[in-house]
C-alpha positions as CSV (number, residue, x, y, z in Angstrom):
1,X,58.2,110.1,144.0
2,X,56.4,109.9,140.8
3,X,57.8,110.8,137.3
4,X,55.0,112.1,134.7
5,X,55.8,112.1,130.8
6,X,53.6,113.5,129.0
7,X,53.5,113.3,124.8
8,X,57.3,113.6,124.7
9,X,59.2,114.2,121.3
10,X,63.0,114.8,120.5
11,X,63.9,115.6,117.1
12,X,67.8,116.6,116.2
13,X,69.0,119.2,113.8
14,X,69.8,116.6,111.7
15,X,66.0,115.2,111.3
16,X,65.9,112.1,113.5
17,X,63.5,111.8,115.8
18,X,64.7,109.2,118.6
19,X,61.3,110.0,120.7
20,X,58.1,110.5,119.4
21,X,54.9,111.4,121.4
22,X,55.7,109.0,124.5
23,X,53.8,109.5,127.5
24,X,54.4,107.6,130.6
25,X,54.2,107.5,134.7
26,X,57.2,106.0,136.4
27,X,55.9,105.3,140.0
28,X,58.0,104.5,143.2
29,X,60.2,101.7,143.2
30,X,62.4,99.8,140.8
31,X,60.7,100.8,136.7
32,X,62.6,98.8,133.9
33,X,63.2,100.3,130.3
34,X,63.6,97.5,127.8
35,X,64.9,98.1,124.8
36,X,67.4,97.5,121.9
37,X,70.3,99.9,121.0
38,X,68.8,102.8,119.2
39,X,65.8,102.5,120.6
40,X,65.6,105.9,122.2
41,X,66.2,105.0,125.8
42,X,69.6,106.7,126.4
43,X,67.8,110.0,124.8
44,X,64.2,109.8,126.9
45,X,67.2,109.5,129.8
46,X,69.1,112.5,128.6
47,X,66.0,114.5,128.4
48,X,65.0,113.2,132.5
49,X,67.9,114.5,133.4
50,X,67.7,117.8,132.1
51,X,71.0,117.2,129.5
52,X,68.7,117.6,127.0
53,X,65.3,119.7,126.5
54,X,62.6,118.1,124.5
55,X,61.5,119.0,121.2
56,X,57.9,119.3,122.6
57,X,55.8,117.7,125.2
58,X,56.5,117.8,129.2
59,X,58.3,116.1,132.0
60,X,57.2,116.7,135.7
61,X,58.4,114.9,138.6
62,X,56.6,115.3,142.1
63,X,54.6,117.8,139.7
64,X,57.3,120.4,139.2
65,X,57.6,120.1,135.4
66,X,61.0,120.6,133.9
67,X,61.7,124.4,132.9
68,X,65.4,125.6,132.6
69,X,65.0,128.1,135.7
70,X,64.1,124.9,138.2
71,X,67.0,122.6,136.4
72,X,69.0,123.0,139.4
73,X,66.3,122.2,141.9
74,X,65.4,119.2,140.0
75,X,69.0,117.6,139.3
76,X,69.7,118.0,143.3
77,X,67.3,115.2,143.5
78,X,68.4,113.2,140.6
79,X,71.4,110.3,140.7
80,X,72.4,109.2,137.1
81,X,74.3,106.3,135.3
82,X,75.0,107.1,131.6
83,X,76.3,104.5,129.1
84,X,79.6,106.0,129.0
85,X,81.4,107.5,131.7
86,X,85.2,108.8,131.8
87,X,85.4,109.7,135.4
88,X,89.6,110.8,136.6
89,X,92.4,108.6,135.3
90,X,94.9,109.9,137.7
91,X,92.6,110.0,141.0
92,X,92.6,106.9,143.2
93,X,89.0,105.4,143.1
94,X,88.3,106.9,146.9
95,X,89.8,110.3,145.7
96,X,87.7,109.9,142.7
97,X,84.6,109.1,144.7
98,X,85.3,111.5,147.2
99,X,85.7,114.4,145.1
100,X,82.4,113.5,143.3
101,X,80.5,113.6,146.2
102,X,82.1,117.6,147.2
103,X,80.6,118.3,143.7
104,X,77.5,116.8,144.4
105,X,77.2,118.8,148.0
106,X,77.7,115.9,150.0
107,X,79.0,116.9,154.0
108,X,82.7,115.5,153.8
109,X,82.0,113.3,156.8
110,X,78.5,111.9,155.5
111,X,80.1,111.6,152.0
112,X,83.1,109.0,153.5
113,X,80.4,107.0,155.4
114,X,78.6,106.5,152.4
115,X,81.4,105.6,150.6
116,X,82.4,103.1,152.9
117,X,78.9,101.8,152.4
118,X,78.8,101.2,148.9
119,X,82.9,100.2,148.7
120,X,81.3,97.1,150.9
121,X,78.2,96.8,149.0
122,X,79.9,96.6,145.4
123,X,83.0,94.9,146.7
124,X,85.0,97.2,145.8
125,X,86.6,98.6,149.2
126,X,90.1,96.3,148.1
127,X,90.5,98.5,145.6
128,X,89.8,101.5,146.7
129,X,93.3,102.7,146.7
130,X,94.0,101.9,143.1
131,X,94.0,104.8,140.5
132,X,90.9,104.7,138.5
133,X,92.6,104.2,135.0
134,X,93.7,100.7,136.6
135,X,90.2,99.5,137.4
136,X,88.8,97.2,134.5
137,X,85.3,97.9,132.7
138,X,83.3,96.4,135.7
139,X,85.2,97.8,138.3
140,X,84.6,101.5,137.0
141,X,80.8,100.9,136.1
142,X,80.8,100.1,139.7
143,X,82.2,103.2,140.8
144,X,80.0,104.8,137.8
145,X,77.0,103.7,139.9
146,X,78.2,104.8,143.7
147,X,78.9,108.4,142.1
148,X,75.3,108.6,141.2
149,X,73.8,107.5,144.3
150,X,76.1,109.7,146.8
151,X,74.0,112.4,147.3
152,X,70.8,109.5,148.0
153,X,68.8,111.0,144.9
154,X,64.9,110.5,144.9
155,X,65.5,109.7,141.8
156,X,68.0,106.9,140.3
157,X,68.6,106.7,136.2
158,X,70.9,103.9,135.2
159,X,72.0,103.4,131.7
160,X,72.9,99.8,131.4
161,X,74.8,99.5,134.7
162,X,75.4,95.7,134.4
163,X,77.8,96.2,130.9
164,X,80.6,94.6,131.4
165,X,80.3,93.1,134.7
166,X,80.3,89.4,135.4
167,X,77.4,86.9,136.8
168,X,78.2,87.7,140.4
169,X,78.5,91.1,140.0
170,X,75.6,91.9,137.8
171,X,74.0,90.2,140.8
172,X,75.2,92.3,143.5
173,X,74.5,95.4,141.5
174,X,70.9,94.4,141.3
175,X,70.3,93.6,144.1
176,X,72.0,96.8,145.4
177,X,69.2,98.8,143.2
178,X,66.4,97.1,144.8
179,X,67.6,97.7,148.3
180,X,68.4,101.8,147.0
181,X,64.3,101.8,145.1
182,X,63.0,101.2,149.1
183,X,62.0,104.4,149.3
184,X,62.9,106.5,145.7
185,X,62.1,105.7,142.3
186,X,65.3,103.5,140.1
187,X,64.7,103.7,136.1
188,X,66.7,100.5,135.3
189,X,67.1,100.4,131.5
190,X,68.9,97.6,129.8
191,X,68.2,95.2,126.7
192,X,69.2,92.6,129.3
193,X,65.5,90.7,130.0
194,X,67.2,88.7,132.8
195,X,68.1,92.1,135.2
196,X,64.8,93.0,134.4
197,X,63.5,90.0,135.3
198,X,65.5,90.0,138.7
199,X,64.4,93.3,140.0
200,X,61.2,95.1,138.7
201,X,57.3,94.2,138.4
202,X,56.8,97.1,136.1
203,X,58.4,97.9,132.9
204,X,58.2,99.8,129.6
205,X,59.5,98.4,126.2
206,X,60.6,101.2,123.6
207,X,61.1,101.1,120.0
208,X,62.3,103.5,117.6
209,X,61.4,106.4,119.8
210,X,57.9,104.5,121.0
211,X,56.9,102.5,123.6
212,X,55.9,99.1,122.4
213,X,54.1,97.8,125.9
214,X,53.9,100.1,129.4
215,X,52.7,97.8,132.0
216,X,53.0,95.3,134.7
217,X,55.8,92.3,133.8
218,X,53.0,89.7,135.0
219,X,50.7,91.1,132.0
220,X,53.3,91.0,129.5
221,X,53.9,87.2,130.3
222,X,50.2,86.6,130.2
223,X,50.3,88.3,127.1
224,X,52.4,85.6,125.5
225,X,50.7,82.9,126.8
226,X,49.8,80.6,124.1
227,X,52.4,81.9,121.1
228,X,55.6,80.8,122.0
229,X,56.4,77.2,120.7
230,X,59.5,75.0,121.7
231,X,60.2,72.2,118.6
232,X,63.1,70.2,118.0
233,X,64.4,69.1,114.8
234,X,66.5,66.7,113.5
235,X,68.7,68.9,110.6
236,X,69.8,72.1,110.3
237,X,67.9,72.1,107.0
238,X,64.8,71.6,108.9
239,X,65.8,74.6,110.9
240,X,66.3,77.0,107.8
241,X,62.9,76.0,106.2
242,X,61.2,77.3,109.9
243,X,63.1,80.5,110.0
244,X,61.4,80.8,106.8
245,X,58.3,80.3,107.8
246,X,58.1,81.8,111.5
247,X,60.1,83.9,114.1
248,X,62.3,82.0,115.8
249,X,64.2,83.7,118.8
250,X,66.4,80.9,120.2
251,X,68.3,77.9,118.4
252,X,70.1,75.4,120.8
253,X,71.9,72.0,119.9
254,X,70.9,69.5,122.3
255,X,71.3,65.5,122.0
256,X,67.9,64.9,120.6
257,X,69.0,67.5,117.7
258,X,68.5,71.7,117.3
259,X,65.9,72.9,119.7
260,X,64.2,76.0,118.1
261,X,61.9,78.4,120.1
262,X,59.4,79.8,117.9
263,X,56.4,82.4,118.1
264,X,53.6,81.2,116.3
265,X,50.1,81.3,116.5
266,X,49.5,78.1,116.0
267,X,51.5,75.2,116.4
268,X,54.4,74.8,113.7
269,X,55.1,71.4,113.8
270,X,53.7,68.1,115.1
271,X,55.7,67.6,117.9
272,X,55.9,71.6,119.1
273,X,54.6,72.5,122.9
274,X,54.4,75.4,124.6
275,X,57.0,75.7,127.5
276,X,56.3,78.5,130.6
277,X,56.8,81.7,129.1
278,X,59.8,83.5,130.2
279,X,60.2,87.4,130.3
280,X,62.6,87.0,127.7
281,X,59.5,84.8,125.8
282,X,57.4,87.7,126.4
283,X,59.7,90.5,125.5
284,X,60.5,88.8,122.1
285,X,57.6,88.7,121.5
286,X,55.9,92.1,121.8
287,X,59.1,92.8,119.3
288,X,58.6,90.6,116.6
289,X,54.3,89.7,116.6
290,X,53.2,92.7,114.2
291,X,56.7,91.6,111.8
């Protein structure tokens, strides 16, 4: 499945415009969208899922563009993860599940199997019996994220679906999206590099409504090759006078003193060198070079 975007803008009554002429193709397989809060990710989501309709431009995916008489053909083939979502207080998490899947179309007997499938996969199936307003943050982002792949969509959105969840579960839940992007198409967004870095070669960096870099994440790191510096000082004075002077995106007390990672063009001090860039490197940098 391939998604087509094509000189997208939203503008609200209000005047803002949180995406402005972005074009992009989101092919098969696991597609990350990088980007800070407000950057217009959750609203270029809103629009792919037909919640909102774009100011102007198109969407089109399998080249049946989005028109409201085809919005229910195209969301039968769509799974999605918002930010926030208040699923039933007072319904266990299976009942919960269950009666998410009915809405969704899901055969009863298919629906239970696939359940059981992602209870296992998101360790969850111990608590399946609990009501859902007992479940913590990570526990209902969980379930947030087997709702929206019950019906096997062709097409995955999640909205931050790590939030809240610890190191082995943010883990788990990636993996889980790489194994699901086999054979559909998963638009992981996050501002967390390191999920990124864990599941995707291609990605897509927005900000302000725009997108920044659209491209492979082996580019992007060649891209940074050569501007990101790693120089340790012995004061924290030392450190103020080179945020002065440079971007610095990392400051880290070590034994030797405060190691500062800076993006540079040249080298800022006498003892800087240039570690392996990281995506994180890479990411930071795209951000904060034209600043």
């Amino acid at each position: 499945m391939s998604i087509q975007i094509n000189d997208l803008t939203v503008t609200f009554k209000n005047g803002t415009t949180a995406v402005q002429h972005a074009s992009l193709e989101i092919p098969h397989g696991v597609y990350g969208l990088l980007g800070e809060n407000g950057a217009g990710k959750t609203t270029l989501m809103r629009v792919l899922t037909t919640v909102l309709k774009p100011t102007s431009g198109s969407v089109s995916v399998n080249d049946m563009v989005y028109e409201e008489y085809n919005y229910g053909e195209i969301r039968k083939k769509i799974g999605y993860l918002p930010q926030e979502l208040n699923l039933y207080p007072n319904l266990s998490l299976r009942e919960c599940l269950e009666y998410m899947g009915g809405l969704a179309g899901v055969p009863k007997q298919e629906c239970r199997k696939r359940i059981d499938l992602y209870l296992e996969k998101t360790d969850l199936t111990k608590h399946q019996k609990k009501k859902m307003r007992q479940l913590s943050g990570g526990m209902k982002r969980r379930v947030g994220l087997i709702q929206a792949m019950l019906n096997e969509p062709e097409f995955l959105i999640v909205d931050e679906p790590t939030t809240g969840l610890d190191p082995e579960e943010r883990i788990r839940i990636r993996n889980l999206l790489v194994d699901f992007s086999e054979n559909r198409t998963v638009l992981f967004s996050t501002h967390v590099v390191e999920d990124l870095a864990a599941t995707c070669n291609r990605l897509s960096i927005m900000q302000q409504g725009s997108f920044l870099y659209t491209g492979t994440v082996t580019e992007l790191l060649r891209m940074a090759q050569g501007h990101i510096w790693v120089c340790i000082t012995d004061s924290e004075e030392a450190a103020r006078r080179l945020q002065v002077q440079y971007s610095v995106t990392s400051k880290q007390y070590t034994e030797t003193g405060l190691k500062l990672k800076i993006i540079s063009e040249t080298s800022p001090t006498s003892n800087s060198y240039q570690p392996e860039v990281t995506l994180e490197d890479a990411y930071m940098y795209v951000m904060l070079k034209d600043k």
